[in-house]
C-alpha positions in Angstrom: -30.6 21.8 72.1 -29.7 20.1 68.7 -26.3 19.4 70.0 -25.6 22.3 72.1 -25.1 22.6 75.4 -24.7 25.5 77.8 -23.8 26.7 81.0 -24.4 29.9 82.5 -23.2 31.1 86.7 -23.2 33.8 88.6 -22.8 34.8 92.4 -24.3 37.7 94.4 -21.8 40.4 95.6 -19.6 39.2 98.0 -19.5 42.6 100.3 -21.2 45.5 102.4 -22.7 47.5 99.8 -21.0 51.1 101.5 -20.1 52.8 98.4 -22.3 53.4 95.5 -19.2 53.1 92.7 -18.4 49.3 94.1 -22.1 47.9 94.2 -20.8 44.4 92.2 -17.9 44.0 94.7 -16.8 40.3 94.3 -19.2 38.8 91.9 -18.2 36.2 89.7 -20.4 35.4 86.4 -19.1 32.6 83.6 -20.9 31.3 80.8 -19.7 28.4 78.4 -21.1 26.5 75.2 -20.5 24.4 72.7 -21.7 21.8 70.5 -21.7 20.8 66.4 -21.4 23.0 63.6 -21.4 20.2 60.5 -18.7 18.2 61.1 -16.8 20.3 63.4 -17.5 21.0 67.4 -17.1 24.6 68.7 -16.9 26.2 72.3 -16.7 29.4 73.6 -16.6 30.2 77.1 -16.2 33.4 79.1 -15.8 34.7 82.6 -15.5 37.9 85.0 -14.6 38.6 88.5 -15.6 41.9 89.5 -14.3 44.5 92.0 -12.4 43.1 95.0 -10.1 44.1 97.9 -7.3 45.2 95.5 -7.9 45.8 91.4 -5.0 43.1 91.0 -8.1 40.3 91.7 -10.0 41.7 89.2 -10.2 39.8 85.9 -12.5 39.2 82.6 -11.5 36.8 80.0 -12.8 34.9 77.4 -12.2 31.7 75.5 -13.0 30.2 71.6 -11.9 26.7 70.2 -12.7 24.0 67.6 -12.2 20.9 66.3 -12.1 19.3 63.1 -11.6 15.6 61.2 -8.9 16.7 58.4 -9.4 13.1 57.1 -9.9 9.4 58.3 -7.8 9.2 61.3 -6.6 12.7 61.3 -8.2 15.7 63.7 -7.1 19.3 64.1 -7.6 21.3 66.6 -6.9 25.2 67.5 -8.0 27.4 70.2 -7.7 31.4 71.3 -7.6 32.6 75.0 -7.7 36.5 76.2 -7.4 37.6 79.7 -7.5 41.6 81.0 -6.7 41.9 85.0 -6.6 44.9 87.1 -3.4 46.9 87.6 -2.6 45.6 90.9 -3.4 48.4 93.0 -6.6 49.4 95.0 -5.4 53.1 95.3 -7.6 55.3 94.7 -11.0 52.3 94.2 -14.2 53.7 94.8 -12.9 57.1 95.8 -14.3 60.1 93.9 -11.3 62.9 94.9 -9.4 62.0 92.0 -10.4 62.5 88.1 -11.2 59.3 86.7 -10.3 57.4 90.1 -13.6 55.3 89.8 -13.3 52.0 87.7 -10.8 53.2 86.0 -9.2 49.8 84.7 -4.8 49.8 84.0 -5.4 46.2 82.4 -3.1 43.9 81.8 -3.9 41.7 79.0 -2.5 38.0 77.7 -3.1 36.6 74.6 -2.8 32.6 74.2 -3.2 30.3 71.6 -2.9 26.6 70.8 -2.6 24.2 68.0 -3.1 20.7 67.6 -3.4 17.5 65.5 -4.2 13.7 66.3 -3.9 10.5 64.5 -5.7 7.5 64.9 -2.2 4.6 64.8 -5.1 1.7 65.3 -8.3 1.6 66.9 -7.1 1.7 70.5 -3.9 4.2 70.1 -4.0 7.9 69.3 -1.4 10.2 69.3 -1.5 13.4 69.8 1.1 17.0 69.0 0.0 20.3 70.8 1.9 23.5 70.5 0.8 26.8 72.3 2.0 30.1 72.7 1.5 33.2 74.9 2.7 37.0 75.3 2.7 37.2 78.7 2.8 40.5 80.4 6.2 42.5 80.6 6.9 41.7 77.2 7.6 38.0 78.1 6.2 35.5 75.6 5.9 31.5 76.6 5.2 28.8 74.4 4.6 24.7 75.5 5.0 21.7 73.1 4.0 18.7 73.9 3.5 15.0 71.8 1.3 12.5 74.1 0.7 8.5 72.9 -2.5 7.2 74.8 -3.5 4.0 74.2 -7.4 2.4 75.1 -6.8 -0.8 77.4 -11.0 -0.4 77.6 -13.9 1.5 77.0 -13.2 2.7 81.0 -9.3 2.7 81.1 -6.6 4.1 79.5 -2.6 4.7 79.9 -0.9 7.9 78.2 3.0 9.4 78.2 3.4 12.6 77.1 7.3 14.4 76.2 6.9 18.2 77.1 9.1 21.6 76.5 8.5 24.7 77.9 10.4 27.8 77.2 9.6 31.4 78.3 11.6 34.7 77.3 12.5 37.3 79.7 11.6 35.5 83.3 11.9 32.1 84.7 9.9 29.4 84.2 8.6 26.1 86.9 10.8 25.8 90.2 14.0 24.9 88.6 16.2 25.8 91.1 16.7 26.2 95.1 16.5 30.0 96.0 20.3 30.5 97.5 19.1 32.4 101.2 22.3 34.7 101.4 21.7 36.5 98.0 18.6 35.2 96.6 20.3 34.1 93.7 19.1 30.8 92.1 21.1 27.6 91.9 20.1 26.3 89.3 19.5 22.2 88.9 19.6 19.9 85.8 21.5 22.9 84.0 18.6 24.5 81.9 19.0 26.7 79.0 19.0 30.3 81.0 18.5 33.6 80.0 20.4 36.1 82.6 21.4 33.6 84.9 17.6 32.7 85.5 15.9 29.2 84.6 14.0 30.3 81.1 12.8 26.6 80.0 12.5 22.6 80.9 11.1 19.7 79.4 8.8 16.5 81.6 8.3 12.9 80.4 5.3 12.1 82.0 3.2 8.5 82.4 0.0 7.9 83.8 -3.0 5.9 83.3 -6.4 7.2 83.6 -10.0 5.6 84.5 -13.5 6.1 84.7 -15.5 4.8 87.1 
C-alpha cells in the first residue's frame, strides 16, 4: 500500500499443552515492513520465539533501519538491532513451588548498530563503507568494518570485493586457530592481535560475483 509493504508469520505451539503456565511452548511470530517516507526508505522488523525445552532458546528482538540520498551520488545509511534471550536454564520452567519460578525471564540483551555510506564512482560502480558495533554479553563489545567496490557488468550480473576487520574485546573471535588437544590451549595461525593469549580480531578480502536469474 502506497509503497509499503509487509509481512506478518506466525506458527502454532510446537508441544503437548500439559502445563497451563507453558500454553505458547515453541511458537514463533515475526513481522517486518518497510517502504518510503519522502525521499528516504524505512524498515522495521521484529520477531519472538517463545518457551522451549530450555529458557536459553528463548528470544524476542526487534530491528529499525533507513536510508537516505545525502546528495547526487551519495547515500547513508544506519540501522539499530536489540535482542533479549532466556538465561540459559530451564530450572525451575513452568513449576509453581518456587516464588516467581513461572516466566520469570534472566535476559540477556545485545545492542547492535551499523553505519553506512555509498558513492556512485560512475554509473555501473558503487562503493560502499559499513562500520558496526555491538555490546555483546559478558561485557564483550564487537565491532566489523568493512569497504566493498561492486561493479554492474549488467542489469542481471555483477562482481564485488570487499576488505573486512573484525575485532572483539574480551573473547575470541572466527576459528583462528587449531584447538591444541593436550591443554585446550589455542595455537594460534596468521599471528592475530590477541587479548590473553586468545584470537580477539582478523580481517578477509573477499571476491565474488553475483547474478540473477
Amino acid at each position: 500500500m502506497s509503497g509499503f509493504t509487509a509481512n506478518v508469520m506466525t506458527t502454532m505451539r510446537n508441544s503437548t499443552n500439559n502445563n497451563a503456565y507453558i500454553i505458547d511452548r515453541g511458537r514463533y511470530s515475526a513481522f517486518s515492513v518497510s517502504g518510503p517516507l519522502g525521499p528516504i526508505t524505512v524498515n522495521a522488523a521484529y520477531h519472538s520465539q517463545a518457551y522451549t525445552a530450555a529458557q536459553g532458546n528463548e528470544y524476542t528482538g526487534y530491528a529499525i533501519g533507513g536510508m537516505v540520498p545525502i546528495t547526487d551520488g551519495i547515500t547513508l545509511s544506519a540501522g539499530y538491532i536489540s535482542t533479549k534471550t532466556g538465561n540459559g536454564t530451564a530450572a525451575g520452567q513452568g513449576t509453581s513451588t518456587a516464588a516467581g519460578a513461572n516466566n520469570v525471564r534472566d535476559d540477556n540483551r545485545t545492542d547492535s548498530y551499523n553505519v553506512g555510506i555509498g558513492f556512485d564512482l560512475s554509473q555501473s560502480t558503487k562503493l560502499l563503507a559499513n562500520y558496526a558495533s555491538s555490546n555483546v554479553v559478558a561485557n564483550q563489545s564487537t565491532t566489523l568494518m568493512n569497504v566493498m567496490l561492486v561493479n554492474s557488468l549488467s542489469a542481471r550480473t555483477k562482481v564485488y570485493g570487499a576488505l573486512g576487520y573484525g575485532n572483539r574485546v574480551g573473547a575470541s573471535i572466527g576459528t583462528l586457530g587449531a584447538v591444541n588437544a593436550n591443554d585446550g590451549s589455542v595455537a594460534l595461525n596468521n599471528n592475530p592481535s590477541t587479548n590473553n593469549g586468545v584470537a580477539s580480531s582478523n580481517n578477509a578480502i573477499v571476491f565474488g560475483v553475483a547474478h540473477s536469474f
